[in-house]
Structures are given as C-alpha cells and as structure tokens.
TORNU-638594 format. One record per residue (C-alpha): residue number from 1; x, y, z. Coordinates in Angstrom, 2 decimals, m for minus. Layout:
BEGIN
+-----+---------+---------+---------+
!   k !       x !       y !       z !
+-----+---------+---------+---------+
! NUM !       X !       Y !       Z !
...
+-----+---------+---------+---------+
This chain:
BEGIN
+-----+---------+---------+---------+
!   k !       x !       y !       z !
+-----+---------+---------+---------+
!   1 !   84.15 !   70.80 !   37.34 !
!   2 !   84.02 !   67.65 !   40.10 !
!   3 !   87.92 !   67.46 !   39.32 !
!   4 !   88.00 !   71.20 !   40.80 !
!   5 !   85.32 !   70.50 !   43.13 !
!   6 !   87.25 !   67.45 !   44.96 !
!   7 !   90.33 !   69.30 !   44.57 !
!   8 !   89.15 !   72.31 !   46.84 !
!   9 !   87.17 !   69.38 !   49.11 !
!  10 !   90.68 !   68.30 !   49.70 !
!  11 !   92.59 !   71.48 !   50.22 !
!  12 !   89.66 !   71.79 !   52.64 !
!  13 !   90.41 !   68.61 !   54.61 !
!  14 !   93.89 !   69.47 !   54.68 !
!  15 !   93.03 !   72.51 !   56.06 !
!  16 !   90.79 !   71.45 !   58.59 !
!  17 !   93.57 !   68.62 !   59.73 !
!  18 !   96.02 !   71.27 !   60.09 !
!  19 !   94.08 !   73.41 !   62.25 !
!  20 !   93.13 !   70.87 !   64.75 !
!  21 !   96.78 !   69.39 !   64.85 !
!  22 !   97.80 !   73.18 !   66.01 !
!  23 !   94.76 !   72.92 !   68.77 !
!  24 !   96.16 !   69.58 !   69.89 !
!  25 !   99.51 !   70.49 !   69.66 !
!  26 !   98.75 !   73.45 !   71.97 !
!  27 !   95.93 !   71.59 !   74.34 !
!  28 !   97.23 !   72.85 !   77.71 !
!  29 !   94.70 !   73.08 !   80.78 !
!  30 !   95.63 !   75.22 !   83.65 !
!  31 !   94.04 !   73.69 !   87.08 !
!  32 !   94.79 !   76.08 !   90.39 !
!  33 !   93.54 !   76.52 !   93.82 !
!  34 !   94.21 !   78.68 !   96.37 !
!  35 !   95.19 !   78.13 !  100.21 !
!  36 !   91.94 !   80.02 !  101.77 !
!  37 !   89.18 !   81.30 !   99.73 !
!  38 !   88.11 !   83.18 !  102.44 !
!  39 !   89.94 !   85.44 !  104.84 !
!  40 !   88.40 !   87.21 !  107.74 !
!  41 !   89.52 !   89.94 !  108.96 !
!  42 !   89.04 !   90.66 !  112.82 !
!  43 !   90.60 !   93.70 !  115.29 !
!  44 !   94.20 !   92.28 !  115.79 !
!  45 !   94.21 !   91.67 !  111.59 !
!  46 !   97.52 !   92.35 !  110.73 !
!  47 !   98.24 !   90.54 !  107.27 !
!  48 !   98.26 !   87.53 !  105.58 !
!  49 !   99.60 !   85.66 !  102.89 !
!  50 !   97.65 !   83.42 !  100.54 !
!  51 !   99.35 !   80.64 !   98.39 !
!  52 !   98.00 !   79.89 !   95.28 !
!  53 !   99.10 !   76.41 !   93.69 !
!  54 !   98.21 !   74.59 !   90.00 !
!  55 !   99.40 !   72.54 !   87.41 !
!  56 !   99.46 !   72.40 !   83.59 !
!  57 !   97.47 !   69.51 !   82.23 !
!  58 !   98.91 !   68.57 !   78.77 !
!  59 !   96.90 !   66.27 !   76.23 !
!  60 !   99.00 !   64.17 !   74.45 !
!  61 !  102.11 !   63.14 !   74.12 !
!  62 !  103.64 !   66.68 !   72.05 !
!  63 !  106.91 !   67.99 !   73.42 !
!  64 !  107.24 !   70.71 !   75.69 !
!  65 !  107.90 !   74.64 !   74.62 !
!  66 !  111.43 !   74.56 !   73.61 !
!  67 !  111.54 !   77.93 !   76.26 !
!  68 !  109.56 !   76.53 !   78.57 !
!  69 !  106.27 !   78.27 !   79.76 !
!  70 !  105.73 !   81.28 !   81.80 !
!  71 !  103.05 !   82.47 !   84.00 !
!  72 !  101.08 !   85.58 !   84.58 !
!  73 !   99.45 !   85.64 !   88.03 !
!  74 !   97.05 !   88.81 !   88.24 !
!  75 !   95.29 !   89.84 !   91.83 !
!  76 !   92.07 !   92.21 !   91.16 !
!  77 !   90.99 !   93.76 !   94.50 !
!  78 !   87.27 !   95.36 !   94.68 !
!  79 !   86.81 !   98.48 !   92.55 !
!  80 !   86.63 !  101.54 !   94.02 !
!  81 !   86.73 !  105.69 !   93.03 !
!  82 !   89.72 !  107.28 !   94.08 !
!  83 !   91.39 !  110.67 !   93.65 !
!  84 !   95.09 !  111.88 !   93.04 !
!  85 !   95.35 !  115.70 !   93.34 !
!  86 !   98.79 !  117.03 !   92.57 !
!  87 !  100.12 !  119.64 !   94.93 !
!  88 !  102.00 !  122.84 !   94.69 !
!  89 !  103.96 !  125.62 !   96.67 !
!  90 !  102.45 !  128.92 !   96.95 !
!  91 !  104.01 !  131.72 !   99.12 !
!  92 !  105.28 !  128.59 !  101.62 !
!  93 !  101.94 !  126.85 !  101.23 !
!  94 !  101.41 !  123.43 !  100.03 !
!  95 !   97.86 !  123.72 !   98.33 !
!  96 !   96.02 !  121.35 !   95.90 !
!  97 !   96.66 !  122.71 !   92.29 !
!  98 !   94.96 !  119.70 !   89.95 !
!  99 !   93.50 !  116.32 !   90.67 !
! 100 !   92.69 !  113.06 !   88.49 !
! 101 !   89.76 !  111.25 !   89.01 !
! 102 !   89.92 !  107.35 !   88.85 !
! 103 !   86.48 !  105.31 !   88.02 !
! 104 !   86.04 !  101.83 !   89.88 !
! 105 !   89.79 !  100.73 !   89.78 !
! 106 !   90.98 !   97.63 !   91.80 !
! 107 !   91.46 !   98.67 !   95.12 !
! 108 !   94.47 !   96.06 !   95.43 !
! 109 !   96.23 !   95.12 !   92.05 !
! 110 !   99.69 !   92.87 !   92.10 !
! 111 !  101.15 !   90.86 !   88.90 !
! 112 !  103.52 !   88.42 !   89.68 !
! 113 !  105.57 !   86.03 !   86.60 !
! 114 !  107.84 !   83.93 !   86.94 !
! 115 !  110.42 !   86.34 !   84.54 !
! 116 !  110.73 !   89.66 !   83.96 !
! 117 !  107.53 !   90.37 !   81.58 !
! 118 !  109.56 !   91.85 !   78.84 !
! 119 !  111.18 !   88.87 !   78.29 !
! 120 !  107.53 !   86.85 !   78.50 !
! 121 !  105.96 !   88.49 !   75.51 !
! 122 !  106.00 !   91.70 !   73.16 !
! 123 !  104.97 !   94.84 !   74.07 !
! 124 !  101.52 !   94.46 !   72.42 !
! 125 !  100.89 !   91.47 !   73.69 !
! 126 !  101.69 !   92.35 !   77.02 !
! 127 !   98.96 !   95.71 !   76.69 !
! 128 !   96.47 !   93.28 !   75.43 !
! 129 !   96.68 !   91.08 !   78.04 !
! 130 !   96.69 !   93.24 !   80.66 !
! 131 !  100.04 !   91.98 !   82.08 !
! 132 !  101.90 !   94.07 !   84.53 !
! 133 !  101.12 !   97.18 !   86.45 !
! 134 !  101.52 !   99.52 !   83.58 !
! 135 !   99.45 !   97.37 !   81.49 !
! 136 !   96.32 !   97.24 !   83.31 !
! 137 !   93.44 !   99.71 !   82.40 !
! 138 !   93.05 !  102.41 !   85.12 !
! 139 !   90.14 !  104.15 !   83.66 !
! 140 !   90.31 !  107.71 !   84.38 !
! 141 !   87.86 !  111.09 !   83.99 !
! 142 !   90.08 !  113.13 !   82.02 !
! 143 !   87.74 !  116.34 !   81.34 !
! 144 !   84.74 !  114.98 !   79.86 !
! 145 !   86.17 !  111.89 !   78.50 !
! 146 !   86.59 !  108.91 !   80.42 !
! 147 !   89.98 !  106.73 !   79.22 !
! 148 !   93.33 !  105.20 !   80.24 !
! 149 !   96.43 !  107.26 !   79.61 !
! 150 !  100.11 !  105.67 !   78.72 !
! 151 !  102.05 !  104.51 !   81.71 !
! 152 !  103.87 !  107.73 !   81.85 !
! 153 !  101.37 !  110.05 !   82.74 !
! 154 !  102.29 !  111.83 !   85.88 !
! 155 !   99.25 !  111.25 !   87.52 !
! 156 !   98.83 !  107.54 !   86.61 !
! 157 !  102.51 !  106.95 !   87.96 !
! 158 !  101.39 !  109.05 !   90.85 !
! 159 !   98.36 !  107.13 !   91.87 !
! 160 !  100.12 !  103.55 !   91.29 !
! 161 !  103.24 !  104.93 !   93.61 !
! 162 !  100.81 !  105.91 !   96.18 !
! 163 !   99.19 !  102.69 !   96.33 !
! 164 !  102.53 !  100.55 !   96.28 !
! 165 !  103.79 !  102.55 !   99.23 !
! 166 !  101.07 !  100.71 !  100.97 !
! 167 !  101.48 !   97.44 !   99.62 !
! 168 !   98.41 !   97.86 !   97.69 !
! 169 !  100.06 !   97.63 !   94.24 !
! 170 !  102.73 !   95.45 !   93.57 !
! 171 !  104.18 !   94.15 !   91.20 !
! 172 !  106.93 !   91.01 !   91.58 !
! 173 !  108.67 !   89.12 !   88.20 !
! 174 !  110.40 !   86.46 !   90.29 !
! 175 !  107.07 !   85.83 !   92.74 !
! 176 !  105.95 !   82.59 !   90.35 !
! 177 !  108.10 !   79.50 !   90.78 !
! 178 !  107.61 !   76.32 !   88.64 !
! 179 !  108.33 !   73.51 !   91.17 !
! 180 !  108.20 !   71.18 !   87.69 !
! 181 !  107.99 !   72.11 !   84.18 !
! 182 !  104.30 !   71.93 !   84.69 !
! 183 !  103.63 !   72.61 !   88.04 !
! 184 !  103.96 !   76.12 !   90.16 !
! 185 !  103.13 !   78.22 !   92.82 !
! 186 !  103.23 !   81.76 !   94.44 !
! 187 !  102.49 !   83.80 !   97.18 !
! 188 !   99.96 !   86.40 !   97.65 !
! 189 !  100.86 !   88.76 !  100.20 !
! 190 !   97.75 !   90.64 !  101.96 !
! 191 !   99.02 !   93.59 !  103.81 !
! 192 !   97.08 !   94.74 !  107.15 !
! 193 !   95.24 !   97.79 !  105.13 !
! 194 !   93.80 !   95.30 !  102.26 !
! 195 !   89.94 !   96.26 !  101.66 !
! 196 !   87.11 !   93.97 !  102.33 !
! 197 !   85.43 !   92.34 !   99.21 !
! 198 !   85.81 !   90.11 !   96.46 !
! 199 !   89.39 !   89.31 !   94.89 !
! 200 !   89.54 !   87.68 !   91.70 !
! 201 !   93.04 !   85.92 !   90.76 !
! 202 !   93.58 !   85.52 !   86.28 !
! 203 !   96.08 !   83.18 !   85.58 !
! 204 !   98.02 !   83.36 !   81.87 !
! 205 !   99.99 !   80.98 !   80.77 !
! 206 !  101.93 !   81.88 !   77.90 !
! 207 !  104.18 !   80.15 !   75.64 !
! 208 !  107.17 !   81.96 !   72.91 !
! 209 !  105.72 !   84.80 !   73.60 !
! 210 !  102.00 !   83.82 !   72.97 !
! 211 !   98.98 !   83.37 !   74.98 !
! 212 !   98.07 !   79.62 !   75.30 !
! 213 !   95.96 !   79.10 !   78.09 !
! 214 !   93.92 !   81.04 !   80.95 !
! 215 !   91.94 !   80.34 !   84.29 !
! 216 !   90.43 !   82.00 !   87.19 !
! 217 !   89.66 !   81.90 !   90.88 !
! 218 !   88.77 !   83.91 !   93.59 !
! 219 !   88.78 !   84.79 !   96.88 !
! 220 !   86.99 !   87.43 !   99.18 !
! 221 !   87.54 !   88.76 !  102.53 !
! 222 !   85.29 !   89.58 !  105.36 !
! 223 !   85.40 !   91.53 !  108.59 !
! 224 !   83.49 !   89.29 !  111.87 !
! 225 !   83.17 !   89.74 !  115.07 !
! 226 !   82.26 !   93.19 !  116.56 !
! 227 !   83.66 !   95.44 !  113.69 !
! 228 !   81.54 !   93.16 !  111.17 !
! 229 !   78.26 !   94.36 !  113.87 !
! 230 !   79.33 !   98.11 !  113.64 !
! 231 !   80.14 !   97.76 !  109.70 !
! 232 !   77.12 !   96.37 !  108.98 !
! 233 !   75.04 !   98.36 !  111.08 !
! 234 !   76.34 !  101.78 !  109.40 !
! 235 !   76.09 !  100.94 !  106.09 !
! 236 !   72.07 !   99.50 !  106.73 !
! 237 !   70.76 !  101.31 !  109.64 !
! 238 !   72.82 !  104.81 !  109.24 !
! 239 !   70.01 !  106.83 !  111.24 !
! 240 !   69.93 !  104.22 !  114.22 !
! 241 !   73.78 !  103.94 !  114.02 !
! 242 !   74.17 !  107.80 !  114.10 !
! 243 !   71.91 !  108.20 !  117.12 !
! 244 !   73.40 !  105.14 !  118.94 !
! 245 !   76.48 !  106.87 !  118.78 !
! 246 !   75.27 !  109.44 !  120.07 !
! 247 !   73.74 !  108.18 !  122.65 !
! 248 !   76.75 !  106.05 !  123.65 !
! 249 !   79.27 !  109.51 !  123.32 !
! 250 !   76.75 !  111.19 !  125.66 !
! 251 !   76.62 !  108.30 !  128.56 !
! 252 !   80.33 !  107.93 !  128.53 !
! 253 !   80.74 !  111.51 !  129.02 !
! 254 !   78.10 !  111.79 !  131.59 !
! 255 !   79.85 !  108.89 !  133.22 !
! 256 !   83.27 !  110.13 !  133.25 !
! 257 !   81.97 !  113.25 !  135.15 !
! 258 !   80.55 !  111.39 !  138.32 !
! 259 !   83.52 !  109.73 !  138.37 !
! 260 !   85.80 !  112.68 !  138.35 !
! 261 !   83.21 !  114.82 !  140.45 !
! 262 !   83.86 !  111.89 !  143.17 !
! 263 !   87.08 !  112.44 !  143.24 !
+-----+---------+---------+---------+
C-alpha cells in the first residue's frame, strides 16, 4: 500500500511540475497605453485618431512562438438601442416592411490584427473570443427571444453595413504592426460622428492559434464648451431647457421683425 501510495505521490509531482513548466513556458504579460485617454469633443470636432502602443513582457528565457504572435485589438464604443427596418416597394412607394431591434450594442465597434483573422486562429476560437466584426455578440429582440443570429442574417449584415458606411464599424487585418517581435502599435481612427462616452480597448494576444494573454484600457470622450452647457442642460433640466428655448425662439423672432419693420 505506501509502495502505491508514493507511487501516485510521484505521478502527482510530476504532474504538478509539468503544469507549471507549461505556465512558465507561456508567461507572457501584455503592457499598453494609449496616446489620449480623453478626447473632447468641441463645435469644429472633426475627427481624431488615437494611437495605442504596448509591449509583450516575457518571463524567462523560453524561445519565441515558432509563428510568431498575433494581436487582436478590439474598440467597444458606449452601448446603445438601435433599429434596422428593412424596406420595400409598393405601387412606387418605398415603405418600411420589417425591422430588427438591437439591445445596448457598441455604438462604435472596430477589430484590428495584425493578419487576416482566419489565419490567427480557428473558427471557434475566433467566436469565442469575440474576434472580428462577425464574431462579436450583437444581441438582438428576435420576437420574444432576445439572441445573436449567425453573421449572415440579412439584418445583422444590414445593421453592421450601415454603421461602417459611417466609419462606425470597422474592421482592419493589417491595422496592428509589431515594430519588434514583442513590441506593436496601431491606430484608432475616430471619425467626426463618434458618440460621447466611455470606450473600452481588449487586447488578445494569441499564439498557434491559441489565446495566451489579454489586457484592457480605456478611453472616453467628452463634449466642452457651449455644446457640453446645452447637453447637459437638456438631459437634467428638460422643462427649463424646453422653455428657454422657447423663450430664446420667441425674442429672436420678435427681434428680426423690428428690424425688418425698420427697413
């Protein structure tokens, strides 16, 4: 019985040593900052582009990926509820014939790799990890259920084209560029319609086709000046803002007509 009972204490060890070998072996750190974590928007806003920069910190001295690594750069905008109706033609009239419903989905969403992804990792993995445009959940009210569809649902494809013909969905495989075998960087490209809010920025870094490492930052932007007055004044003093309006609407109009009467 102990001869049994040091035997399976020392497939145990063996065990044990294996496992953290593999953890060594595959100790990568990703460490990233971006070039403004804050970007305000004001009334001659007409775009910007961010530049987010890291490294891969390696412990000890094991070799790199025979491959090399690749990189998964993921921009989340601020969810919102938006609607795609689908139109058709009847008797020479465009009219709305069905819609799709889509529950707090990033208002801006871009992927950006430094490959194209199919060649990063499997199709499973890629789903799982939420890499790529048609990857990412777009949650949905389809009837009474509430779900993501596959990437070739007409209204899915219809909502993402929508948004990319405003440069609020992209998606770029040759955006990431690894300066060094361990160090990279990328542009973010903020068009002049972005949102306000909070943007959060997941970085993968994957390795033969597997996940080895992730990180986050974010960033958030914010209107000042005069339109931050008006924005904020709408949203927590909507009676007052309604009759200020108003108020303003009528005294330019009353203005305008002593000056024209004058004339």
């Amino acid at each position: 019985m102990r001869t049994r009972a040091t035997a399976a204490m020392i497939r145990l060890a063996l065990l044990l040593a294996a496992i953290l070998v593999a953890g060594r072996a595959h100790a990568e750190h990703l460490i990233v900052s971006v070039s403004n974590h804050r970007v305000t928007v004001t009334p001659n806003y007409s775009g910007e582009e961010l530049v987010l920069f890291g490294s891969i910190e390696r412990e000890g001295d094991a070799p790199l990926p025979p491959a090399g690594y690749d990189l998964v750069v993921t921009v989340s905008g601020p969810p919102v509820d938006m609607i795609t109706r689908r139109k058709e033609r009847w008797f020479g009239i465009w009219v709305n014939a069905d819609s799709r419903q889509f529950l707090q989905v990033p208002a801006y969403l871009a992927a950006f790799a430094n490959r194209p992804l199919d060649r990063i990792a499997a199709p499973d993995i890629l789903r799982r990890q939420q890499l790529g445009l048609n990857n990412v959940l777009l949650t949905q009210r389809v009837g009474s259920d509430y779900a993501d569809v596959v990437p070739s649902d007409p209204f899915r494809r219809a909502f993402i084209r929508l948004r990319s013909e405003h440069g609020l969905y992209r998606e770029n495989t040759s955006a990431v560029t690894f300066l060094t075998p361990t160090l990279f960087r990328t542009s973010i490209p903020l068009p002049a319609e972005v949102p306000t809010g909070t943007y959060t920025i997941d970085i993968k870094l994957l390795a033969g086709g597997a996940l080895i490492a992730k990180t986050d930052t974010a960033f958030e932007i914010v209107k000042v000046g005069f339109e931050q007055f008006v924005a904020t004044a709408a949203r927590q003093h909507g009676m007052v803002y309604g009759v200020a309006t108003a108020l303003m609407a009528l005294t330019a109009g009353w203005m305008a007509s002593i000056v024209f009467r004058r004339d």
